[in-house]
N, C-alpha and C positions, 0 to 999 in steps of 0.2 A: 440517584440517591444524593442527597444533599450532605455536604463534607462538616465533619463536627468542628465546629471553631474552637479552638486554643486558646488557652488562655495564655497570655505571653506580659513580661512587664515592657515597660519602654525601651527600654535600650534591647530589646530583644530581634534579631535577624527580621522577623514579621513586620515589626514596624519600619524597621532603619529601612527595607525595602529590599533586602534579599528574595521574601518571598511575597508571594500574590494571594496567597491562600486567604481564607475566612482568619479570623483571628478576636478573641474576647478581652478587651480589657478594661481593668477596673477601675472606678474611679471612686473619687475622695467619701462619697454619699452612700458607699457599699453596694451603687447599683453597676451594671457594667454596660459598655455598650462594645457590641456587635459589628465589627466591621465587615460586610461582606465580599466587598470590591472596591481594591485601590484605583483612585479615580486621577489623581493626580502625587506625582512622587517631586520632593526638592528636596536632594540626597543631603543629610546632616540639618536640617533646616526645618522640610514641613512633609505635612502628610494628609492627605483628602480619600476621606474611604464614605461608600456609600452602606449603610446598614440600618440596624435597628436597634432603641433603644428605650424600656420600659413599653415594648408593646408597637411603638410607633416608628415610623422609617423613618429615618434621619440623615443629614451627611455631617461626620464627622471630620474638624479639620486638629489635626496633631499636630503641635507647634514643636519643636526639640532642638538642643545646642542652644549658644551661652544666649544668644538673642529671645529666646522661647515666649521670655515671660512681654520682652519689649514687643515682639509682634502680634501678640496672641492680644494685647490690649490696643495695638494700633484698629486691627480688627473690630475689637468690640467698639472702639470710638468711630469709626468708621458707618459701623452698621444704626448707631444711634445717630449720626450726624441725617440719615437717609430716613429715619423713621419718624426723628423733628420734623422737616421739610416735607413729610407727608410721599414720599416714595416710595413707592410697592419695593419690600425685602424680605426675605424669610423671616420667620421671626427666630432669633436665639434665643434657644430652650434651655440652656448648659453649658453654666463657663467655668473651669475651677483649675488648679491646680493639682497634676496627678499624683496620687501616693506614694509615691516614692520619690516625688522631686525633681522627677527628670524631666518634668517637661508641664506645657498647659495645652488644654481641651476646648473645644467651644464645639455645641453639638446644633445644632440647626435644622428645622422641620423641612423636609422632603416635600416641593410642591409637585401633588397628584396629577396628573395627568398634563405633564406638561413635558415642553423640551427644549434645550438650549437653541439660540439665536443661529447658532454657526447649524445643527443636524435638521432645524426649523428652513433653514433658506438650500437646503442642500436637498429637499426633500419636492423645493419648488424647480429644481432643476427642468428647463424648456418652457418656464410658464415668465415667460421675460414682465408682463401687468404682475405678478403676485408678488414676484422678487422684489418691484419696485415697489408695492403698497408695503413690503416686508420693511422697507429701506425707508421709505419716509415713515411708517411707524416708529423705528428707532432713533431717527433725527428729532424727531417731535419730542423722544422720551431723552436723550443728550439735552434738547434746548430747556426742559425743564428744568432737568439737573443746574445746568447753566445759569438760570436764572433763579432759582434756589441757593447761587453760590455754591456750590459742589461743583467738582472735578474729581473723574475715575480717571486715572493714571494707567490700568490697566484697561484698556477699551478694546476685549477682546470679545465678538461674538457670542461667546463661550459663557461669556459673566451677563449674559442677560435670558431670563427664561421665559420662552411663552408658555401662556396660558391661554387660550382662549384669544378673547382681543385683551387682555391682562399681562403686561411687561414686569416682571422683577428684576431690579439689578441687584448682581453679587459681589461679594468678593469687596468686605468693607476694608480688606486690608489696602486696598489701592483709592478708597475715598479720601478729598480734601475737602475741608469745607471753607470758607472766607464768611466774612460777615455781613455781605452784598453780592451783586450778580457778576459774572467775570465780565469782563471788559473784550473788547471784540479781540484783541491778539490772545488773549488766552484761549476765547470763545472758540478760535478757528484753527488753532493749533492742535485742541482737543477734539473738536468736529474731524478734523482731518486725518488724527489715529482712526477714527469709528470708518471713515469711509475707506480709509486705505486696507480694511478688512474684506470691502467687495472685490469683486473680481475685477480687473482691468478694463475689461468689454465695457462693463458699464460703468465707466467713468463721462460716458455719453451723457448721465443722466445728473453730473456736477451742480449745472447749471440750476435745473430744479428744484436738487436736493438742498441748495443753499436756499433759494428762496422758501420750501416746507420751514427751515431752520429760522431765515430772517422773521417769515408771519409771527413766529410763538412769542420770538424775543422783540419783536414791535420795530425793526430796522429796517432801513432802505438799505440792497444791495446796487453795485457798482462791478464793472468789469475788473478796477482793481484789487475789489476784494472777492473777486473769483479767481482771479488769477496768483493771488497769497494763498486763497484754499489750494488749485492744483497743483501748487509746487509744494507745500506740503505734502499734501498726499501722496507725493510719488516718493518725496524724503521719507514719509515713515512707512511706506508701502517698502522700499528699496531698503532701507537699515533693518526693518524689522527679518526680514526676507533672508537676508544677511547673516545675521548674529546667530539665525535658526541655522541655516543650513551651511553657512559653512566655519561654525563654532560650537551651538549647542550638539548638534547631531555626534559629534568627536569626546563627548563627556557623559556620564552617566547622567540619564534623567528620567522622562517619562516615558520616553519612547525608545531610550539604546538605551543598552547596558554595556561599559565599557574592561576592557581588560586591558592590562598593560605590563608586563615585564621586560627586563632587561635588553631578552631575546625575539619580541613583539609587541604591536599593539594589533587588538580585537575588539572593533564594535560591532554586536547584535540587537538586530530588530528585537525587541522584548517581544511584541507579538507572536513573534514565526521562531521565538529560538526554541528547542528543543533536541532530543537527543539526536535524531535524523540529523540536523542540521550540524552540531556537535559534532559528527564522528566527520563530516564531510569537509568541515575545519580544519579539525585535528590533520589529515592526508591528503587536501588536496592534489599534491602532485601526483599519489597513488591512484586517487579518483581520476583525474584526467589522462592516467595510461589506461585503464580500464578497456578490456574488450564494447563494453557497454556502453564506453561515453560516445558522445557523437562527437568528432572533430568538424570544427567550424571554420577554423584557422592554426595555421601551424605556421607560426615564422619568428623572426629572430624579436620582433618588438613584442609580439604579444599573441599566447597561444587563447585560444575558447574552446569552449566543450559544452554539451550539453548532456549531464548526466540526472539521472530519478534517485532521489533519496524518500524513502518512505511514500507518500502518497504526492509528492510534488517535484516537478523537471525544473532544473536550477541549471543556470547558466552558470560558469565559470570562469571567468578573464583574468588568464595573469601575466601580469608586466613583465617581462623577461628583461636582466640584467645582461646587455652582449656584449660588458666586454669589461678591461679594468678602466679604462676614463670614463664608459658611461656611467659605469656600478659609482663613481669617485663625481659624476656629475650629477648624478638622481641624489646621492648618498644624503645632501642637508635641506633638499626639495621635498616641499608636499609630493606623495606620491598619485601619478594619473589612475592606480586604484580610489585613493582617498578624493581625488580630484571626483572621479564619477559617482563616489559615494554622497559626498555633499552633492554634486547637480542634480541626483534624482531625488533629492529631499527637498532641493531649491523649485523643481518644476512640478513636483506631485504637492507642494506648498500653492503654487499658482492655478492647481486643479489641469495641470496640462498633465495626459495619459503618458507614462511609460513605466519599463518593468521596475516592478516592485523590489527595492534594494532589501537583501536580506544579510548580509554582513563585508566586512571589508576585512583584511588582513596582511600587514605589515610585517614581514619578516625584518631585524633589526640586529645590529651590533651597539649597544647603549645609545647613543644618539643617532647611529648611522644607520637610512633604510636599505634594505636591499631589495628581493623580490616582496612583490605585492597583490593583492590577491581582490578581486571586487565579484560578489555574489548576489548574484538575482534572479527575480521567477522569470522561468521561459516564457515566453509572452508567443502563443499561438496562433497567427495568422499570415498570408502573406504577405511579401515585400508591395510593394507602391506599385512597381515595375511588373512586375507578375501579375498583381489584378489588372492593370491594363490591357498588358497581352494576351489575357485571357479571353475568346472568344467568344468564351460563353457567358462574358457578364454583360447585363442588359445595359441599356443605354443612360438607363433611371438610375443606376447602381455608381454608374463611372460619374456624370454629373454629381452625385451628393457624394462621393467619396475627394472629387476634386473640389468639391464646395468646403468640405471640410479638411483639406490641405492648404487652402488656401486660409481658411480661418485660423488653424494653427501658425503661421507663417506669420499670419496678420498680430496675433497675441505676443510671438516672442515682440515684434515687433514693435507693438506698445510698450513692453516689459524690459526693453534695450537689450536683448537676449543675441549672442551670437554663438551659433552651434559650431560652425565651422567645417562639419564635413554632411553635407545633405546629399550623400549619393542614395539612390532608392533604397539599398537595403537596411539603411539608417529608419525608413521610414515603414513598418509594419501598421495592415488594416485587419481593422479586429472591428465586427460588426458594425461596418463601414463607417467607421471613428479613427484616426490616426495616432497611431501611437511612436513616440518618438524616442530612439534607440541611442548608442556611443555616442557617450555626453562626457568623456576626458578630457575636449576639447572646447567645453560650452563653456562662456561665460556671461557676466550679465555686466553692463555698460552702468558707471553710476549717470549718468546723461545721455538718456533716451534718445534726446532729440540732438544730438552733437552731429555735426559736419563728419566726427569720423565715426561714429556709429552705423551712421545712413550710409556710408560708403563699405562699413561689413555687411550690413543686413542686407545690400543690394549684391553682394558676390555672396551670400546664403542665394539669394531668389537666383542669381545666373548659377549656379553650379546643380540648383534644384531643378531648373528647369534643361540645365544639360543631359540630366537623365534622358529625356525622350528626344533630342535633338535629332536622330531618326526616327521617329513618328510624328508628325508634321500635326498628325490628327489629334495626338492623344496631348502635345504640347499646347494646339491652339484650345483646345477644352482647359487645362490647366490655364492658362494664358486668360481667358475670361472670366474664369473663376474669382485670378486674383482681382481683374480691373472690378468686378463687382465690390467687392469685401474690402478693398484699399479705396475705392473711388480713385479722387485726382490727385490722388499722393504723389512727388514728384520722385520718390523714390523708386517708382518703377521705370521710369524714364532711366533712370540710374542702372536698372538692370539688364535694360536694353528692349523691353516690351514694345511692339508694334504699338503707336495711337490709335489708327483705325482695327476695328477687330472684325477678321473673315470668317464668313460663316465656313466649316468643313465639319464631314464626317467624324463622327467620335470613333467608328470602328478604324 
């Protein structure tokens, strides 16, 4: 049954983003529109709901606070800059000032049967030819802009929809326009947001993709100006990466909703918060004596549990305070709850598998933390260690589970990632995909490629491979795995991998 939508004025809970519900509000024309589904939240600022209005689907963007009327017109100049130059954009149906004053409107037609860039390539997932016709489509559609003199500021997958083979871009609030075409340092500093949205794997595909770029805009490329593209790219691959996960995810937005008092702070997954989750908050400690919980670990640094709240099994990590210098040495420290709260939003950002963080929890004396609390979904499968030992897994099974251990290992490795503790039970296999576990320890290198990065990522690959340092068999299968998926990276050498590679038994 479909929930009746409210009529609410502006400054009402519905809008500000308290609530998620359906919600009517009216505007200056005496018609109203319908918001069904908040689509995007920027608490005190904006508001993007997808609905209906006079009959028609539309997505409404809410501009509110003292800026409202300045951005709500940056937008509309924006969207006109893109519809002079002849670039597919929605068209705005409704722009005005709402009733009461508190804010401005702009209502925009919903294109049918289409889907944003970012759920479009995510949909091509294992088709590596589609992904890249997907990619040099959207460089083709950047270089136009480019040469139209326009620049999108905001060059998020997200702001361009397909349709068919039909590209719209959104989101006039982040368009510039100039009076002529940009000049190649703008050209490639812009090019280089759009590509730092692909996945790191195929940054293989650089090369090409500047040349799709040069064709449009009539230029000869050079190795030097490939090599200003990839250091951008990994600059705004690495800041943007950054600011999400280990700053936005700690404030209320689209995806947390944050609490904070004197005596705490609490950020919740908006998705997964609910009353289950609420009561399992509120008691932790009471949850984790529980006949019911499962004890994981019980010591002085940090206890785990695995308890069911309503229909879902949550893990429980809490950071134990042992003593008065340590509680007086964490006390004005990021907490390694908060620490692994941010890393699983930093590596489920890079599409790398691990459990789904559903809240973090600081106990607090005004500025001082004490204990600390990190909550996420139990993630069901064996350790690394155990599927190998298993006797009963096929031969086919341990190859593509090594294949993709090895691929994981290869990605942080791009992404200057060090985890820091890769004992197997760090590493769980869920439908022979690796999932990757206790991240209080992980960080991410701002240079990749440094002399002392290569020198952690190489004690990550020796302490990963010391797992089976008694099973000769199951190491050398690991062990070629990686030489495939690294090649002649000299970083194995680093790790201490044999050059020649012996054939032996996987059992």
């Amino acid at each position: 049954m479909q929930t009746a939508a409210q009529t609410v004025i502006l400054g009402s809970p519905a809008v500000l983003g308290a609530e998620d519900g359906p919600f009517s509000l009216p505007l200056s024309d005496g018609t109203s529109v319908v918001c069904e589904r908040v689509v995007r939240r920027v608490p005190g600022a904006r508001l993007v709901c997808s609905g209906r209005w006079q009959g028609r689907a539309i997505y409404a963007k809410i501009f509110i606070g003292p800026r409202a009327e300045r951005h709500a017109a940056r937008d509309r100049r924006g969207v006109r800059w893109l519809q002079e130059r002849g670039i597919d954009t929605p068209a705005l149906l409704y722009e005005a000032q709402l009733p009461d004053g508190a804010g401005w409107v702009l209502l925009f037609e919903a294109i049918e049967d289409s889907c944003n860039a970012e759920e479009y390539l995510a949909s091509l997932a294992g088709d590596a030819q589609a992904r890249l016709r997907l990619m040099e489509t959207l460089v083709r559609v950047v270089a136009r802009h480019h040469q139209a003199g326009v620049r999108q500021t905001d060059l998020y997958l997200k702001n361009f929809l397909i349709q068919g083979e039909r590209v719209y871009t959104l989101d006039g609030d982040g368009i510039r326009a100039g009076r002529g075409p940009l000049g190649p340092r703008r050209s490639l500093r812009n090019l280089a947001l759009l590509l730092s949205k692909f996945d790191v794997e195929e940054d293989v595909h650089l090369p090409q993709l500047l040349q799709v770029y040069a064709e449009v805009r009539g230029w000869q490329t050079d190795a030097r100006m490939l090599r200003r593209l990839e250091e951008a790219v990994w600059r705004h691959r690495y800041q943007v990466a950054q600011e999400y996960a280990m700053r936005k995810v700690l404030r209320t937005c689209t995806d947390v909703r944050v609490e904070q008092r004197w005596d705490r702070f609490l950020a919740v997954a908006r998705a997964h918060d609910g009353p289950e989750l609420r009561a399992l908050l509120d008691r932790p400690d009471d949850w984790l004596e529980r006949p019911a919980c499962r004890r994981l670990k019980t010591g002085n640094t940090c206890t785990i549990g695995v308890v069911t709240a309503g229909a879902r099994r949550i893990v429980i990590k809490r950071y134990n305070v042992k003593g008065f210098w340590h509680g007086l040495k964490i006390a004005l420290r990021r907490s390694r709850a908060v620490r692994s709260w941010c890393n699983a939003h930093l590596l489920r950002m890079y599409g790398i598998a691990t459990a789904r963080p559903l809240a973090v929890l600081e106990r607090r004396f005004g500025p001082l933390r004490r204990q600390a609390y990190f909550f996420a979904e139990w993630v069901d499968g064996p350790a690394a260690d155990e599927l190998f030992a298993d006797a009963s897994v096929a031969d086919e099974v341990r190859r593509e589970v090594a294949e993709r251990l090895a691929k994981l290992l290869h990605k942080l490795y791009l992404l200057g990632i060090e985890h820091g503790d890769l004992k197997a039970d760090n590493l769980k296999i869920v439908d022979r995909g690796a999932w990757l576990l206790d991240l209080d320890a992980l960080r991410q290198y701002r240079h990749a490629r440094s002399g002392r990065y290569r020198r952690r990522h190489a004690r990550d690959l020796r302490r990963f491979l010391q797992n089976w340092q008694d099973a000769p068999p199951v190491r050398a299968l690991l062990e070629s795995a990686l030489r495939r998926v690294y090649g002649p990276d000299p970083v194995l050498r680093r790790a201490g991998l044999s050059i020649i590679e012996e054939k032996v038994s996987t059992t």
